[in-house]
N, C-alpha and C positions, 0 to 999 in steps of 0.2 A: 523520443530518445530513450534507448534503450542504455542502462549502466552495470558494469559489472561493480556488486557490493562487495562490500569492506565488512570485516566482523571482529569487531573488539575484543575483550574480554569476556568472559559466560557473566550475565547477567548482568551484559552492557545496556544501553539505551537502540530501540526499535526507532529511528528514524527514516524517514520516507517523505521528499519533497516532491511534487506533482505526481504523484503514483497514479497509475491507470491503471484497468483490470484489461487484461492484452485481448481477448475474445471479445467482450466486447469494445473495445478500439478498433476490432478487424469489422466485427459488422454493424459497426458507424461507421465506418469510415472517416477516423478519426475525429467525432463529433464528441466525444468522450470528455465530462468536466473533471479535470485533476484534483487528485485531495491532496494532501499532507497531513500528516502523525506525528508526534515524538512520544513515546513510550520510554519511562525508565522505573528506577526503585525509586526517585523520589514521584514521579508522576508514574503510578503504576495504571492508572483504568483511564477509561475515556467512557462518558457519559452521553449515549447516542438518543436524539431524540428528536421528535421531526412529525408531522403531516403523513399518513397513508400516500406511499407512494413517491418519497423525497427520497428515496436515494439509501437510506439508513442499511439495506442489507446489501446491496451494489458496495459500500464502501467498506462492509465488513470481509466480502468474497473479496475485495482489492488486496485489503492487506493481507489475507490469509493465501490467497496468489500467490503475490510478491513474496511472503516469507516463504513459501515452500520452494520455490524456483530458486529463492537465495541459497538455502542448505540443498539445492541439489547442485550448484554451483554453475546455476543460469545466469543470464545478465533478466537485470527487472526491469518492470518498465518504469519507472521512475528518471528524478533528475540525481538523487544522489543518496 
């Protein structure tokens, strides 16, 4: 499911529930495990850490995806 985002106020909160990265969901063929985020000023960082090979830089290219598709005023693939 693809969503068109919503944008708050400048230096509102980065929210993303089930966010996928859309290239790879095309060649999985939707095999793809969804993340979610919440970024704000009070939670400003996220603490990635994980096994060679977990996933750790797949969920970094998600959200950097999805944010660029949002300010070019795509729909993301997320739920919301």
């Amino acid at each position: 499911v693809y969503c068109r985002p919503e944008f708050g106020p400048p230096g509102g909160p980065l929210a993303l529930d089930g966010a996928r990265h859309p290239l790879m969901e095309a060649q999985a063929h939707g095999a793809v495990v969804p993340n979610s985020t919440f970024l704000s000023q009070v939670s400003p960082m996220c603490i990635i850490t994980g096994p060679n090979m977990s996933g750790k830089s797949s969920y970094l290219r998600t959200l950097a995806v999805n944010t660029v598709l949002a300010h070019m005023g795509c729909h993301v693939a997320a739920s919301w």
